[in-house]
C-alpha positions in Angstrom: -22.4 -47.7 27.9 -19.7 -46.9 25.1 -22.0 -45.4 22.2 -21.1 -47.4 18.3 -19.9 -45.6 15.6 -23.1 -45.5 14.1 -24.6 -44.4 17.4 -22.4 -41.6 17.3 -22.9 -40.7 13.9 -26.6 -40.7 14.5 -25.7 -38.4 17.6 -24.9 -35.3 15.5 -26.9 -32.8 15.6 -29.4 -31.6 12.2 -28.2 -28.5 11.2 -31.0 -26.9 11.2 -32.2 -27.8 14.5 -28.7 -26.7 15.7 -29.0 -23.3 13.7 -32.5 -22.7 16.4 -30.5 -23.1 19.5 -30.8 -19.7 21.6 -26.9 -19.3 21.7 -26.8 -18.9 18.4 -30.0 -15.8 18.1 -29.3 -12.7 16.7 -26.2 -14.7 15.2 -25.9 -14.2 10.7 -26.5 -17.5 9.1 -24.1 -16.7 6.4 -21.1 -17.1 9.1 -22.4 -20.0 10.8 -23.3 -22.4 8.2 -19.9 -22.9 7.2 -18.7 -23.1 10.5 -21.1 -25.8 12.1 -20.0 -27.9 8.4 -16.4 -27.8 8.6 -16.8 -28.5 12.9 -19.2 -31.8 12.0 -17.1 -32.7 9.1 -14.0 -32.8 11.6 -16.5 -35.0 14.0 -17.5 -37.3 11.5 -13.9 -38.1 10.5 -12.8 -38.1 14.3 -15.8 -40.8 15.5 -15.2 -42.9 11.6 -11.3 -43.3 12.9 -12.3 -44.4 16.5 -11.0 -40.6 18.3 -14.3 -39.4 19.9 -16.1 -41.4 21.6 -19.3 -38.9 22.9 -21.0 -36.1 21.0 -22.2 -33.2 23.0 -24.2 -30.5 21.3 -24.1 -28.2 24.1 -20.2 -28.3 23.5 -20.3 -28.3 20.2 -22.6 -24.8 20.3 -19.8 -23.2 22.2 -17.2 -23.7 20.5 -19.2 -23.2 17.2 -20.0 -19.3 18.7 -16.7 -19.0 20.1 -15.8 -19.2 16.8 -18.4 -16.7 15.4 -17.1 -14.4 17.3 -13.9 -14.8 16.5 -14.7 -14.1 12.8 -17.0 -11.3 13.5 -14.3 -9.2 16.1 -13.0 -6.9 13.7 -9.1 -7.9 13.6 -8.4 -4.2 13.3 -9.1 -2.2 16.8 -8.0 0.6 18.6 -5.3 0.7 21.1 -3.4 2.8 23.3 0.0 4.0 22.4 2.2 4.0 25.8 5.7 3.4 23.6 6.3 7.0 23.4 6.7 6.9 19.6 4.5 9.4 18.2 4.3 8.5 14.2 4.0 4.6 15.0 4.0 2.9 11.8 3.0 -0.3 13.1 0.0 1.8 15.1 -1.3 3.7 12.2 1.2 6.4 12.1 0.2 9.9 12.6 -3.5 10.5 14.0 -6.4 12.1 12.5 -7.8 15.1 14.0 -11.2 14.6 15.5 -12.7 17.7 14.3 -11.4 17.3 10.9 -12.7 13.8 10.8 -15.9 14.9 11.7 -16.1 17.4 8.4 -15.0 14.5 6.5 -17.4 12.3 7.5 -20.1 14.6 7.2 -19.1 14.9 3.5 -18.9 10.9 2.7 -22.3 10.5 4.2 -23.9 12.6 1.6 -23.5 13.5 -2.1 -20.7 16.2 -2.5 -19.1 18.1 -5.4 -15.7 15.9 -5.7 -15.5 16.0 -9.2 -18.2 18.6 -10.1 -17.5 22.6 -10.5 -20.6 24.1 -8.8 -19.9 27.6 -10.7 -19.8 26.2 -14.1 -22.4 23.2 -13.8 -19.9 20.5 -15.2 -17.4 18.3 -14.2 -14.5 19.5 -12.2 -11.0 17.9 -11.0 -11.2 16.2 -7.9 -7.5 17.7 -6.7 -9.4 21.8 -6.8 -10.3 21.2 -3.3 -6.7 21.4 -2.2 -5.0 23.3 -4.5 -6.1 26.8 -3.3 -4.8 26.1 -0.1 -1.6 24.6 -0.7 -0.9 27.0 -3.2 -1.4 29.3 -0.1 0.7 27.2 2.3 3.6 26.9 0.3 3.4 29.2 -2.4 4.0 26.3 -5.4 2.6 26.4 -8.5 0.0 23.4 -8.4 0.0 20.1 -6.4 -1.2 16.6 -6.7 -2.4 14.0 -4.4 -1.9 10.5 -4.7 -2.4 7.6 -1.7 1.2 7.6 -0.6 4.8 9.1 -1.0 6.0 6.0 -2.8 3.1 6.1 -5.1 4.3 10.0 -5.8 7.7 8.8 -6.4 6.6 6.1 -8.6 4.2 8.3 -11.2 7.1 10.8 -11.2 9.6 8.4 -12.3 6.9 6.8 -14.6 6.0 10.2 -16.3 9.5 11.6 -16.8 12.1 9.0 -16.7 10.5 6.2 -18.4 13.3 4.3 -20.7 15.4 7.6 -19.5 18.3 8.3 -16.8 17.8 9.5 -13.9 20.3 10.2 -11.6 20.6 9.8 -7.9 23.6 9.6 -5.2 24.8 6.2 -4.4 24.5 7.4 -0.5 20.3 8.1 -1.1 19.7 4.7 -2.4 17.2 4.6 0.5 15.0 1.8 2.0 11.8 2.2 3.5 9.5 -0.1 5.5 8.0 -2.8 3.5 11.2 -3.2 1.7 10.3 -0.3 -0.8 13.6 0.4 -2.5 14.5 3.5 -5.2 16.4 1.1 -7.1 13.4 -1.4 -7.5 11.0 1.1 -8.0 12.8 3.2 -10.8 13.0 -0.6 -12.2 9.5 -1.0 -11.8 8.8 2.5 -13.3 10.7 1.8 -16.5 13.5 4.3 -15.4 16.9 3.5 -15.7 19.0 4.1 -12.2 22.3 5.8 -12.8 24.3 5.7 -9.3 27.2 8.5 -8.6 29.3 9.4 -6.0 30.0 6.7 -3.0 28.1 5.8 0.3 29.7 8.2 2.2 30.5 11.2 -0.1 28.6 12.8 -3.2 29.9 15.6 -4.9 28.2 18.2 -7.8 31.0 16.9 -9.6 29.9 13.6 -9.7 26.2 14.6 -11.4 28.1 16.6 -13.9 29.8 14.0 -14.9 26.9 11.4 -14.8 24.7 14.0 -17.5 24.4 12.6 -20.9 21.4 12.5 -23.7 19.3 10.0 -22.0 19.8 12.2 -18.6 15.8 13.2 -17.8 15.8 13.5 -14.3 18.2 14.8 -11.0 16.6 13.5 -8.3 17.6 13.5 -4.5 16.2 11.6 -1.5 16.3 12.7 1.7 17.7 10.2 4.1 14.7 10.0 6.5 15.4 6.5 8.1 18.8 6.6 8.4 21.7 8.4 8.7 25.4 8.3 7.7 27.9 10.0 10.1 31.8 10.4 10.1 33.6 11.1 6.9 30.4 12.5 4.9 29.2 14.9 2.0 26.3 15.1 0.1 25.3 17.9 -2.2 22.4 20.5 -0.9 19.2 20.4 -3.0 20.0 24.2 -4.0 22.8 23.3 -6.1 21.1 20.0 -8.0 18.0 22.8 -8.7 20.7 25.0 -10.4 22.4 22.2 -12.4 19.5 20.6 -13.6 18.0 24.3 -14.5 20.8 24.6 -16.3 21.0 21.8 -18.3 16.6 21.7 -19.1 16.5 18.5 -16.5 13.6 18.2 -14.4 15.2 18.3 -10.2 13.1 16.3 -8.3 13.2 16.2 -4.3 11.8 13.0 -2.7 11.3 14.4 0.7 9.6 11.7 2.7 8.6 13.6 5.3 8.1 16.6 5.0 6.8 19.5 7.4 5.8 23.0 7.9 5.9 23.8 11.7 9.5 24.2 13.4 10.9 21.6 14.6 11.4 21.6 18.5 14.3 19.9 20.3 16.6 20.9 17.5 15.0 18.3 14.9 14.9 20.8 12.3 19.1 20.9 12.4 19.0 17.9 9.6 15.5 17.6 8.8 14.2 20.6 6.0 11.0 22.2 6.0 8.9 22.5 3.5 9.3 26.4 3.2 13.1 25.7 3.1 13.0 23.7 0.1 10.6 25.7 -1.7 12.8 28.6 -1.8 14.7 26.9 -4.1 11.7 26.9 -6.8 12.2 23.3 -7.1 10.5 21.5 -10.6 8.8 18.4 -8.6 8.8 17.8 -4.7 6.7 14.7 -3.0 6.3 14.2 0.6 4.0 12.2 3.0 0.6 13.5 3.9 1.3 12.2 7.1 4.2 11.5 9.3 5.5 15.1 10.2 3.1 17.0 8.0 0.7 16.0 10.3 -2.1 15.2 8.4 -3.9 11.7 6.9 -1.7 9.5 5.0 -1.2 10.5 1.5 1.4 11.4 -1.3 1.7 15.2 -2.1 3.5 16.4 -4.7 4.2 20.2 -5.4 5.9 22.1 -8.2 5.5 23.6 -11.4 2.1 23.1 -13.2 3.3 22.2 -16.5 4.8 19.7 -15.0 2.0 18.4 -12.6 -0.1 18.7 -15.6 1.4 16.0 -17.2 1.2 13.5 -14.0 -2.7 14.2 -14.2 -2.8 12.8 -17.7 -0.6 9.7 -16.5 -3.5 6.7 -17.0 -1.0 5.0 -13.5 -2.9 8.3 -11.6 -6.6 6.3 -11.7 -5.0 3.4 -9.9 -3.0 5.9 -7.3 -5.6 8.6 -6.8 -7.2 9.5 -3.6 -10.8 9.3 -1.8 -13.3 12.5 -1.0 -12.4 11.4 2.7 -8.9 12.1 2.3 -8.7 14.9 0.3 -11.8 16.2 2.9 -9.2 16.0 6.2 -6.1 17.0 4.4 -7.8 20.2 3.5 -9.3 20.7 6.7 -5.3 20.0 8.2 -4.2 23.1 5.9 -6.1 25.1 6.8 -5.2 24.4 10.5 -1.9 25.5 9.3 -2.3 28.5 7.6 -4.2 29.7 10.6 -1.4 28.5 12.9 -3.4 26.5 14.8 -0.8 23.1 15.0 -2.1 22.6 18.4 -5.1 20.7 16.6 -2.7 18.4 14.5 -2.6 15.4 17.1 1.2 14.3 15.4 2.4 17.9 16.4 0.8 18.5 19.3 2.3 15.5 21.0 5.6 16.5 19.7 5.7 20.1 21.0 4.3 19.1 24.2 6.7 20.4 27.1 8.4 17.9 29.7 7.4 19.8 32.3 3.0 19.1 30.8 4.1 15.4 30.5 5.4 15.2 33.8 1.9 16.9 35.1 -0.2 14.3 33.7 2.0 11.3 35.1 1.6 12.3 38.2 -2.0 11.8 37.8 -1.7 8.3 36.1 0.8 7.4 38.5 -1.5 8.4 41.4 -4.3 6.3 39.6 -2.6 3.2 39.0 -1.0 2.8 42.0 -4.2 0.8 43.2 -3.2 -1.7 41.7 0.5 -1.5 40.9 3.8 0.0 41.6 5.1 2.7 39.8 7.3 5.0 39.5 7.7 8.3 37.1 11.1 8.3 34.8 12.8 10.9 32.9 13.4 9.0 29.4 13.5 9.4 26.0 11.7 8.6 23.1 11.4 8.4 19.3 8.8 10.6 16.5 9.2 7.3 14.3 7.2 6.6 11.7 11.1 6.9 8.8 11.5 10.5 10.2 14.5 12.2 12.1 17.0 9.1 12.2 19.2 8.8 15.1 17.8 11.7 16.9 16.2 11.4 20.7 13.4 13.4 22.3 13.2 13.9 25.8 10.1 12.2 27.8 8.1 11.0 30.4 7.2 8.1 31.6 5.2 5.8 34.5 7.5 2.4 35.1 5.2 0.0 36.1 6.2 -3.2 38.4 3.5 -5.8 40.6 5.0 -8.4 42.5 7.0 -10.9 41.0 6.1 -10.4 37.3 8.9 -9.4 35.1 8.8 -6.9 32.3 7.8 -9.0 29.3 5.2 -10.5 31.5 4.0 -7.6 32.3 3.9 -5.9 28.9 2.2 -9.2 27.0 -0.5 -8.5 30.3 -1.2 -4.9 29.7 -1.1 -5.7 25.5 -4.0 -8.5 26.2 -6.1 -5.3 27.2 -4.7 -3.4 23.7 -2.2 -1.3 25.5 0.9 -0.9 24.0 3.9 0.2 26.0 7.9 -0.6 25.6 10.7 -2.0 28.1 13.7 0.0 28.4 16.6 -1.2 31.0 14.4 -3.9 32.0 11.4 -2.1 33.2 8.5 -1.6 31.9 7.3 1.8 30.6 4.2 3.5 30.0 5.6 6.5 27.8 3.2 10.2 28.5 4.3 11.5 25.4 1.2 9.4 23.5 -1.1 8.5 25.7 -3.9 11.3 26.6 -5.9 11.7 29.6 -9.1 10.6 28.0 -6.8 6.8 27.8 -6.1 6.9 31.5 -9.2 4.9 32.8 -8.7 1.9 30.1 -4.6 1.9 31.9 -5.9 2.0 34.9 -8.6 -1.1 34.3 -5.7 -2.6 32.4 -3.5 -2.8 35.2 -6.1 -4.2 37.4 -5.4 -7.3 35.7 -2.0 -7.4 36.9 -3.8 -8.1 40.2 -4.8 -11.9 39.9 -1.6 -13.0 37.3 
């Protein structure tokens, strides 16, 4: 018999009752409350305007958990990188060192002496614990750490430039992910932007020209995203260091990414190291903590120490400063360095890593997945990513993996439903050896056993 309205009404379960069902044990009462509210507020409406017409509380205690667990899955989880790109911004960019995030969390789980000089019994500066060593790594006069490169480039412009010129080539006018532009940020910073030169060509001529009284600041950006080819010029760091010495300005190097170990694969051709620039003696240089440095994502910025000095007092560096954690790894990632051990540094590691090791280990994931798939091992090429080394290739390899009739996109959205991320290229689907370690190859193989029944 068709229940009434009131019936149904009378049908819905008491919350508390509902809150005792064994589904729900173990389950935080904080979460569920509101959830079993807003679901009977939506049943309440649907049985006043004649839509439902039963009331199930067995039904309506799975969906209510379904829906706990949905809010209690942590959105953010780990997955494995098959695309081959190796700083992945959209994957959390460069890797942290296990053993290095092992010191560091050994340190944030106890009381430690971030801002407290154990010698002399007072307070002590936070940025100490990294100084020494990249004093050591790239012979500058004293650095600074702030939570990203575009936060460096902001205090710089704030500190120096603010209601002053600084000048930058037109062809450097860069944009980074997130639409961070220089233009917006130098108006943001309370510097004014004065453009020289054209897209395609900048010469020292042009920043001569450009000086005048309100001139603070000579800055040049490296290109890291993009790159302009054909009918080009731009004028080498070296000789905006002399002009600006010359004329009391402050040069200042926005690097992006910057890195110590040489480049393999010839990616060092347009990309400068860190050692190369600091022959120059340059006044500021920032570059990512990350990316091709390696380490955890942060902003470093090197140069002289009067002029660091004066970023420290900069009331912006309370909002932009970084944690014990990360000042922890990135120390622990220098020393790595200075040690020569880049072996440890996941980022580098997978980007020195020979064809001939990455063909090796697809032989065994090949030999693995082939229970439940197809595949096939292909010579490709890949990517570092993450705004570094425009334009410019790697060679790779991968495992192309095909199962009956599925096509490629089917096939990817199937092995991303198990958190595995790989990439189609020529209309195959590719499982790219140049990020994915061994210790991933028995979620890939369980991943591909789903293939099996789609």
């Amino acid at each position: 018999m068709k229940k009434s309205r009131h019936e149904l009404l009378r049908s819905i379960p008491k919350v508390d009752t509902f809150l005792g069902l064994p589904v729900f044990e173990g389950c935080a009462s904080k979460v569920l409350l509101p959830l079993i509210r807003e679901l009977f507020g939506r049943l309440r409406i649907a049985i006043e305007e004649g839509k439902t017409t039963d009331v199930n509380a067995g039904k309506l205690a799975e969906e209510i958990r379904q829906a706990y667990d949905t809010v209690m899955t942590p959105s953010l989880q780990s997955v494995v990188n098959a695309t081959g790109v190796i700083v992945h911004t959209n994957l959390g960019r460069s890797l942290i060192d296990p053993e290095s995030f092992e010191k560091a969390r050994a340190l944030a789980c106890s009381y430690n002496n971030l801002e407290y000089d154990l010698k002399k019994g007072k307070r002590g500066e936070r940025y100490s614990h990294i100084t020494g060593l990249m004093k050591m790594l790239l012979g500058c006069e004293d650095v600074l750490v702030v939570n990203n490169n575009a936060a460096a480039v902001f205090l710089i412009l704030n500190t120096f430039a603010k209601r002053k010129e600084v000048i930058v080539s037109r062809g450097e006018l860069v944009e980074i992910g997130g639409s961070f532009r220089i233009p917006e940020v130098m108006k943001q910073s309370g510097a004014k932007l004065v453009e020289v030169g054209a897209t395609n060509k900048t010469h020292l001529r042009d920043y001569e020209e450009a000086l005048g009284e309100r001139t603070r600041l000579v800055m040049k950006v490296h290109k890291s995203n993009y790159s302009i080819e054909g009918f080009t010029s731009e004028v080498p760091f070296a000789q905006i260091r002399t002009l600006a010495k010359a004329r009391g300005l402050i040069d200042y190097y926005d690097l992006g990414s910057g890195h110590v170990a040489e480049l393999p694969y010839g990616l060092g051709q347009k990309e400068p190291g860190l050692h190369e620039i600091m022959k120059h003696d340059p006044s500021l240089l920032s570059f990512s903590g990350d990316k091709l440095f390696g380490s955890v994502q942060a902003g470093i910025i090197v140069g002289k120490k009067a002029l660091i000095s004066k970023l420290k007092k900069n009331q912006l560096l309370r909002m932009l400063r970084v944690d014990k954690v990360t000042l922890a790894i990135l120390a622990e990632d220098v020393q790595k360095m200075l040690r020569d051990e880049y072996e440890k540094i996941p980022t580098l590691r997978m980007l020195f890593e020979t064809e001939k090791t990455l063909e090796q280990r697809a032989e065994k994931l090949k030999k693995r997945l082939e229970k439940s798939v197809s595949c096939e091992i292909v010579r490709t090429q890949t990517v570092v990513g993450g705004g570094s080394t425009p334009n410019r290739k790697i060679p790779s390899v991968a495992v192309s993996v095909t199962s009956g009739r599925l096509g490629a996109n089917r096939i990817e959205a199937l092995f991303r439903a198990q958190r595995i991320i790989g990439r189609i290229e020529a209309g195959r689907f590719l499982l790219d050896l140049r990020t994915v370690s061994e210790d991933e190859f028995y979620t890939i193989e369980k991943g591909a056993e789903c293939l099996i029944s789609s």
